[in-house]
C-alpha positions in Angstrom: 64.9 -2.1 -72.7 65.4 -2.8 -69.4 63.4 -3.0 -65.9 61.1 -0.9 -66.9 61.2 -1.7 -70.7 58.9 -3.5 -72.6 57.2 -5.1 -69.7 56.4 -2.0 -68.2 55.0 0.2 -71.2 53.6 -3.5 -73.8 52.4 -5.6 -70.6 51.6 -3.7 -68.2 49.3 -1.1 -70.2 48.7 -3.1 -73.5 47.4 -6.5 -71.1 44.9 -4.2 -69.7 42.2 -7.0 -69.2 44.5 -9.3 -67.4 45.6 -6.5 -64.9 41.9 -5.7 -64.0 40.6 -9.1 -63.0 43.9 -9.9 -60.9 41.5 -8.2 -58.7 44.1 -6.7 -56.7 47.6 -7.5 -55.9 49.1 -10.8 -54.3 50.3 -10.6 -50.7 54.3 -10.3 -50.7 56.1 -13.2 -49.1 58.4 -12.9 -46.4 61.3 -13.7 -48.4 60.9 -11.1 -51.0 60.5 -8.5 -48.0 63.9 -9.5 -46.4 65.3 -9.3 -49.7 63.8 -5.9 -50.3 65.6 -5.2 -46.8 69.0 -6.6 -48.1 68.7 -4.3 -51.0 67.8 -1.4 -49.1 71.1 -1.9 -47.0 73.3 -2.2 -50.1 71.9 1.2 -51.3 72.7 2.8 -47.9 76.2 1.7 -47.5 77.6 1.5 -51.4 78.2 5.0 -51.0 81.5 5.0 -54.0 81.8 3.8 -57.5 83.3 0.1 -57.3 86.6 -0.2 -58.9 84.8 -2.7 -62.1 82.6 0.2 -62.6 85.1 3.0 -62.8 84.7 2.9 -66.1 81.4 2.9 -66.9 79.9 5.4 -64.2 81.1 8.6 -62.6 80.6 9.2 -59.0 77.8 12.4 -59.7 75.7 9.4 -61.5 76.3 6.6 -58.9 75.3 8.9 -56.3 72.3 10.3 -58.1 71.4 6.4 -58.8 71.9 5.5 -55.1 69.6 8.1 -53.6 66.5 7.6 -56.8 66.7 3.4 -55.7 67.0 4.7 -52.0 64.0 7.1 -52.6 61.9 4.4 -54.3 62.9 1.7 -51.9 61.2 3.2 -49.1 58.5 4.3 -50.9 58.0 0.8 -51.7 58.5 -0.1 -48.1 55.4 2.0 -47.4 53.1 1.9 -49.9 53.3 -2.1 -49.5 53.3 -1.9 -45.9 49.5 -0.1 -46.2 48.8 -2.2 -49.2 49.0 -5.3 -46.7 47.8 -3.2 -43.6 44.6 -2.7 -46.0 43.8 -5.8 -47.4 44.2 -7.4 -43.7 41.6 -4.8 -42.7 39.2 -5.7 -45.2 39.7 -9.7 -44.6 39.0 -8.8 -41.1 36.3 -6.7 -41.1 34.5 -8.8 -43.9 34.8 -5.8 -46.6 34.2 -8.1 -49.4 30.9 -10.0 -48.6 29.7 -5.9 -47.3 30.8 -4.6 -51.0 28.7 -7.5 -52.5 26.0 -6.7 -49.9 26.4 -3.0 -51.3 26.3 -4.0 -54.7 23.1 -5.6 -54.2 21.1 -3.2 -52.8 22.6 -0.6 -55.7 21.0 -3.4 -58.2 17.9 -3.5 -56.0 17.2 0.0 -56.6 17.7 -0.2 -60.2 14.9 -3.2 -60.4 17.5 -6.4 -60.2 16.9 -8.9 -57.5 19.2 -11.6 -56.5 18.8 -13.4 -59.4 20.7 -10.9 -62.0 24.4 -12.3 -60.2 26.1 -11.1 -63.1 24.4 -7.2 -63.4 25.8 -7.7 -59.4 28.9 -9.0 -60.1 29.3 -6.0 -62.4 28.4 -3.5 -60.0 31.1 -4.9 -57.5 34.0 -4.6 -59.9 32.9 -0.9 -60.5 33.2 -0.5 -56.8 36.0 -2.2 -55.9 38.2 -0.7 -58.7 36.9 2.6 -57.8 37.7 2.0 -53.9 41.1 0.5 -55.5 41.5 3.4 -57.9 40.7 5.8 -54.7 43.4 4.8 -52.3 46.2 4.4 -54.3 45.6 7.8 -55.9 47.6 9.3 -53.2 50.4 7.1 -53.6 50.4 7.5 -57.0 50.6 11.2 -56.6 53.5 11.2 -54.1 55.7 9.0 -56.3 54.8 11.2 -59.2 55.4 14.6 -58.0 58.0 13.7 -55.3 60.0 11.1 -56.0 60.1 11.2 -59.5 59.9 15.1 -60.1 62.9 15.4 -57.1 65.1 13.0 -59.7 64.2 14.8 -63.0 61.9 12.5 -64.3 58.6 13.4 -64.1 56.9 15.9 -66.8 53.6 15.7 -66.2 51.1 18.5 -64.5 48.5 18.1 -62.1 45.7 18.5 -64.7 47.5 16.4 -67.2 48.0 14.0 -64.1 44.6 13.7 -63.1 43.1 13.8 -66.9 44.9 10.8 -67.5 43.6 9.0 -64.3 40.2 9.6 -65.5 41.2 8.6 -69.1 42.5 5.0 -67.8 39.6 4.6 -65.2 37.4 5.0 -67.8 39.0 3.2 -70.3 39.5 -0.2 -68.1 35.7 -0.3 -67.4 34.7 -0.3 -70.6 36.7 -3.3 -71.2 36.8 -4.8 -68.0 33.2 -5.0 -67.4 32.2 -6.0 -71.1 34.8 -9.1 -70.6 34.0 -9.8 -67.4 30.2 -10.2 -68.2 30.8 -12.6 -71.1 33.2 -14.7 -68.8 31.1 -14.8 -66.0 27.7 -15.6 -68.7 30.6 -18.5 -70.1 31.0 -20.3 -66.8 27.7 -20.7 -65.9 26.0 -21.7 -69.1 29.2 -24.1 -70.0 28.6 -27.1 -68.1 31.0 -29.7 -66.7 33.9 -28.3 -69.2 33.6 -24.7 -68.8 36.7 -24.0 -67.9 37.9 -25.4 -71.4 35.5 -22.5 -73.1 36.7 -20.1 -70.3 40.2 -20.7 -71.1 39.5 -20.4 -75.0 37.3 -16.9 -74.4 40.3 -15.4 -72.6 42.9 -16.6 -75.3 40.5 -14.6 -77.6 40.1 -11.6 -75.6 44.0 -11.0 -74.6 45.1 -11.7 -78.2 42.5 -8.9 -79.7 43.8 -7.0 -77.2 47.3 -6.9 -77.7 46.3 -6.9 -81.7 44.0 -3.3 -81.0 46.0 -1.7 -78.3 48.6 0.2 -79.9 46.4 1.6 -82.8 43.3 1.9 -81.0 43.9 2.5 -76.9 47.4 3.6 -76.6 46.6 6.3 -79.5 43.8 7.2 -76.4 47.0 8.1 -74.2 50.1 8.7 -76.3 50.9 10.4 -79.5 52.2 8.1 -82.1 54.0 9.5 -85.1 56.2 7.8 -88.0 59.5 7.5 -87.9 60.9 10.5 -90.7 62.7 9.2 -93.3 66.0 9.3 -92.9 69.0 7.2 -92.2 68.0 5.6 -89.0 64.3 4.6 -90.7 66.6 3.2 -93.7 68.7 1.1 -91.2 65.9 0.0 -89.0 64.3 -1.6 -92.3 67.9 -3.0 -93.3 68.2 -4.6 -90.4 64.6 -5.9 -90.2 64.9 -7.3 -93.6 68.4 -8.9 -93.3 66.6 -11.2 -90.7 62.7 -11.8 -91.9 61.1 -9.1 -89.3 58.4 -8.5 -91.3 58.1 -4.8 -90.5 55.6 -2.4 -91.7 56.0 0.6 -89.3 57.9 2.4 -87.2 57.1 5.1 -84.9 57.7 7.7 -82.2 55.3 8.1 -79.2 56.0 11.3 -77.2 56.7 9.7 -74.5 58.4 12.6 -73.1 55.3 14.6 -71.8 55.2 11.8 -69.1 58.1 10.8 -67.7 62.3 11.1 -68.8 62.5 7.1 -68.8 63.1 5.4 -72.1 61.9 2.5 -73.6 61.5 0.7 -77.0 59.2 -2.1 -77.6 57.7 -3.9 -81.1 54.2 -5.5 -81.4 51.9 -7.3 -84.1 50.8 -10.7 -84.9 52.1 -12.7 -88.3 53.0 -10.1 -91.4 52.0 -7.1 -89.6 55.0 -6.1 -87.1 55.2 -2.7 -85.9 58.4 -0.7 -83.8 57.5 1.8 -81.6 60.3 4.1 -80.1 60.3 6.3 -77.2 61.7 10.0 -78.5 63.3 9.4 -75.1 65.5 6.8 -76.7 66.2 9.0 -79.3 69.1 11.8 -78.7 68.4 13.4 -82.2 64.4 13.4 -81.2 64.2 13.8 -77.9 62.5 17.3 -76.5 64.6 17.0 -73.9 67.6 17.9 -75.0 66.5 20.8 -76.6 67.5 24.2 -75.7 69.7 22.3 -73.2 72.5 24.2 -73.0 70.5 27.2 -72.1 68.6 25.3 -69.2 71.6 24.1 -67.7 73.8 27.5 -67.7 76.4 26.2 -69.8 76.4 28.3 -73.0 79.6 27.9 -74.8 81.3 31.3 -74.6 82.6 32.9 -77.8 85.4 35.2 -75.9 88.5 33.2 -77.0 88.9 32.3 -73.4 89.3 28.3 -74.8 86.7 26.6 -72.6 84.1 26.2 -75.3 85.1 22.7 -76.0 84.9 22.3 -72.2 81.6 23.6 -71.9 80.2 21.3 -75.1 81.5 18.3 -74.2 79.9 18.5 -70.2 76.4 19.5 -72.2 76.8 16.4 -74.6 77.3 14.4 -71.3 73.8 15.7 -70.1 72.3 14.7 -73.4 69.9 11.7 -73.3 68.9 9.2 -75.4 71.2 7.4 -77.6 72.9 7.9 -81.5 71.3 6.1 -84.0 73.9 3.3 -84.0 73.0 2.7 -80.3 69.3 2.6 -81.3 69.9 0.1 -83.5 71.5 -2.2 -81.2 68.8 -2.0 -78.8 66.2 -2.8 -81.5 68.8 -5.5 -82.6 68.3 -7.1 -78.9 64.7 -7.0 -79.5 64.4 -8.3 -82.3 66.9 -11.2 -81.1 63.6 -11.4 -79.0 61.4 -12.5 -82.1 63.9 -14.5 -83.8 64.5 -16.8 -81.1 61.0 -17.4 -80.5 60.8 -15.7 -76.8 57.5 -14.1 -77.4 55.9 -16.8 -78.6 57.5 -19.0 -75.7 56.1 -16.4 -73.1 52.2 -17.1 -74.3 52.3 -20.4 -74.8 53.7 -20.9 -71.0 51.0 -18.1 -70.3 48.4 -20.0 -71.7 49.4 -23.2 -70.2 49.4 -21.7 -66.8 45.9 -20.0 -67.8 44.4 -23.3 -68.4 45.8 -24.5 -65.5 44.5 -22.1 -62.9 41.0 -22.4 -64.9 41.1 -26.0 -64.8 42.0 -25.8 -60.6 39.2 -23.1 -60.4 37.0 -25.5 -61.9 37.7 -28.4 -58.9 37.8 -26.0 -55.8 34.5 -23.9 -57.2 32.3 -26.2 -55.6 33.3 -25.7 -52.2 31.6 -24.2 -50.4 34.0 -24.1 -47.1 35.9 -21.3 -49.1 33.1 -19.3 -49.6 32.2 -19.5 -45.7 35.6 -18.5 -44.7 35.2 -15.1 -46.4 31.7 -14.4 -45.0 29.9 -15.9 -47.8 27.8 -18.3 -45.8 24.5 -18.2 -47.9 25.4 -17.5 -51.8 28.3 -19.1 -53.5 29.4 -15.4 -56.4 31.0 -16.9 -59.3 33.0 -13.3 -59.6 34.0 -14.2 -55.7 35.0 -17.6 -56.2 37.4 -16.4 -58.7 38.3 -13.7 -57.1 39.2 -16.0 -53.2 41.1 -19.2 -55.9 42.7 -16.5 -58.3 44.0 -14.2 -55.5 44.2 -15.8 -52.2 44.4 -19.7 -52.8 47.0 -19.4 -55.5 48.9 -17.2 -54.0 51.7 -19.4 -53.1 51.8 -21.0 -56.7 51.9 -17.4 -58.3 54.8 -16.8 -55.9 57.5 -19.8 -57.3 56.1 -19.0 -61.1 56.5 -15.2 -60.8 60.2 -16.4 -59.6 60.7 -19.1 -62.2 59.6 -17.2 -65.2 62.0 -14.4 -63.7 64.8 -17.2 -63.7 63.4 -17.5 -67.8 63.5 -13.7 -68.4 66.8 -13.4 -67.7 67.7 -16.3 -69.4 65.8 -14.8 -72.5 68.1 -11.6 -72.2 71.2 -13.1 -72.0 70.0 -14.9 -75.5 68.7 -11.4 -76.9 72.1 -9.8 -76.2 74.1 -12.4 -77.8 71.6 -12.2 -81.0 72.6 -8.6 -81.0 76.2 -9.3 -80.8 75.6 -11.8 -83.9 74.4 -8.5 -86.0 77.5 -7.0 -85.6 75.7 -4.9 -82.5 78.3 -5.7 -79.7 80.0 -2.3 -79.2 76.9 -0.2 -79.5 74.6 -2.4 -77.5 78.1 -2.1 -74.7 77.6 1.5 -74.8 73.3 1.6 -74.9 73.2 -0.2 -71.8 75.4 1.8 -70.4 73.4 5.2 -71.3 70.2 4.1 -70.3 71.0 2.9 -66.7 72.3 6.3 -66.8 69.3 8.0 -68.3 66.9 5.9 -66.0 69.4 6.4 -63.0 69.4 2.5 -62.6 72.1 1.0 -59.6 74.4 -1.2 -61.0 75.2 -3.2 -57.6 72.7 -5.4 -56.1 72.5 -7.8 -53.1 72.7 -11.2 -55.0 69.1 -12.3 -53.4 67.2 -9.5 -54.0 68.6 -9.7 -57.7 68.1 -13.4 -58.2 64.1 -13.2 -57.6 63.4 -9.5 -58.2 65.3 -8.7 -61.5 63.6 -9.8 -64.5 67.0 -8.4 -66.7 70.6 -9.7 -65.9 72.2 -7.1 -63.8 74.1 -4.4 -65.6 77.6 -5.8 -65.0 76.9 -9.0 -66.0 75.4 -8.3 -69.3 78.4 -5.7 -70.2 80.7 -8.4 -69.6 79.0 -11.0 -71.4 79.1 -8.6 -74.2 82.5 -7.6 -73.4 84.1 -10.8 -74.2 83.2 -10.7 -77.8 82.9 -7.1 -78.5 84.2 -5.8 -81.6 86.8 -3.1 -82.0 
């Protein structure tokens, strides 16, 4: 739920294949910078609750809010400023044609000539993700054990850190290389139509993916348990059943050994639907609010002095997660997802976009001016062709979809919320939404740009009073 929901934790880790052969992040465009910078000034001058959120916030958490977006937002300023600085550097300096130069002489030694472009090909995505995997380790670090241990978030050690590094290094190879190999093979045995059989292998690959992830890889990362029975597991099924979810399973990952944010998210092809729940989500689960009131100093006093009650509700208030009910009406907005057909919407525009970009690969591969203006002036790479059309050509195109399936995403939510409200969810979705922006110390006012082609989820406000207008008593 959220930002950071299910995009963050189902596409950003489950889609591992697609996020390895982006081979690197698009440039920023100067109109998501200056709206970065519009943003930036809204968190240094909102300094007070707004009157419309008197309600909903208290000053501590607005100001605790202000300074985590603040705290992120120039990390983001830097960490994208050296992003750019690099990949200018390596443009100039003709850092991919001496990588593939590299790569050759590592297959040379091992017995491959020239002519093995794939075992080369392979050898330079080891490389680069390693050199990728390298330099943003630092960064990593720093928003890990600065920004998001000085706001509270962050549970992870060094070792636990760095073992987990390894773990997802490790992991992408062996599917990224695999994959890679077989598309690579696929385009230059396929003829005139490759790209149809290109396009068709990479349909395959992402929906075994996402099938496998979340019993085979995240399993690698994340312990998964079922959901106790109980009433919450009894009202989860209720509420699947009353509208044809066809659930099977629900579980807890410990989410909690990484980071305070929360999250809930569902997965599964056909009759096999699974929920997964963040114990963060969870007030009754969560480890975090365990042994609370001693951590915090607030021990309810037994003296008769009459401040206990005090003292319990301020603890309470430091609670995370939410009650079951709440839980419910966050799973009720995602499953408003599935019913209206959103997930199935978002791969079938995927997948036309895919063949798209395959189809456009297939037109521009043969020139060979492209190849010259990265250094390439004697060999024409298949991995590098993809890698200057995919990353560099399309840029500009990725730019307006990235904004116009942002303008669809929030449309989508706006639907999911009112699908909620239709289950009788209105009230307790009101009050999870405002929880979790608590929880995840999310800012409830945004410049209107910045919002419009950054924000993926209806800001705060206006989903509360969407739902405001037909909340139930």
């Amino acid at each position: 739920m959220g930002d950071a929901g299910r995009e963050a934790y189902l596409r950003g880790r489950a889609a591992l294949l697609l996020d390895s052969v982006s081979l690197g992040d698009l440039p920023s465009t100067a109109a998501g910078v200056f709206f970065k910078i519009f943003q930036r000034r809204v968190y240094k001058t909102t300094t007070h609750v707004p009157l419309e959120l008197g309600q909903i916030m208290d000053s501590e958490t607005f100001e605790k809010s202000r300074l985590y977006q603040l705290d992120k937002s120039t990390f983001s300023f830097w960490s994208g400023l050296y992003s750019e600085v690099e990949g200018t550097l390596i443009l100039l300096f003709g850092g991919i044609p001496y990588l593939w130069r590299v790569s050759g002489r590592f297959c040379g030694y091992a017995g491959f000539g020239p002519e093995y472009e794939i075992t080369q090909s392979l050898v330079f995505l080891l490389l680069a993700t390693l050199f990728s995997a390298l330099t943003g380790l630092p960064w990593s670090l720093y928003n890990t054990f600065v920004i998001e241990e000085k706001h509270g978030f962050n549970q992870q050690t060094l070792g636990f850190f760095m073992k987990d590094a390894i773990k997802k290094f490790v992991v992408t190879q062996c599917i990224l290389l695999p994959v890679s190999s077989l598309l690579l093979y696929i385009i230059k045995i396929g003829g005139d139509y490759f790209f149809i059989y290109a396009w068709l292998f990479t349909l395959v690959v992402s929906l075994v993916l996402v099938t496998i992830y979340a019993d085979y890889i995240a399993p690698l990362f994340d312990k998964f348990t079922p959901l106790p029975e109980g009433k919450l597991k009894q009202e989860i099924e209720v509420m699947a059943k009353s509208i044809d979810f066809p659930l099977t399973k629900v579980y807890v990952v410990e989410g909690s050994k990484r980071s305070s944010h929360s999250n809930a998210y569902f997965y599964g092809f056909f009759k096999n639907k699974r929920i997964v729940l963040f114990d963060t989500l969870l007030e009754e689960y969560s480890v975090l609010n365990k042994d609370i009131q001693e951590e915090s100093g607030m021990e309810p006093r037994n003296d008769g002095e009459g401040d206990s009650e005090e003292i319990k509700a301020k603890v309470k208030n430091k609670k995370q997660g939410c009650k079951n009910e709440e839980v419910l009406a966050v799973l009720g907005h995602e499953l408003g997802h599935w019913k209206l057909g959103h997930t199935v919407k978002n791969i079938i525009i995927s997948q036309m976009n895919s063949f798209l970009c395959f189809f456009l690969f297939a037109v521009l591969i043969g020139r060979k001016e492209l190849f010259v203006a990265f250094g390439f002036n004697d060999s024409q790479p298949t991995l590098i062709g993809l890698l200057i059309i995919f990353q560099f050509i399309f840029s500009p195109y990725n730019e307006v979809l990235s904004f116009c399936l942002t303008v669809l995403s929030r449309r989508f939510e706006f639907q999911a919320d009112a699908f909620a409200k239709k289950l009788g969810k209105a009230k307790d979705l009101y009050s999870a939404l405002i929880k979790l922006n608590k929880d995840n110390l999310g800012f409830p006012v945004s410049d209107w740009l910045f919002s419009m082609w950054h924000y993926s989820h209806p800001p705060l406000l206006e989903r509360l009073q969407a739902l405001k207008n037909s909340k139930q008593d």
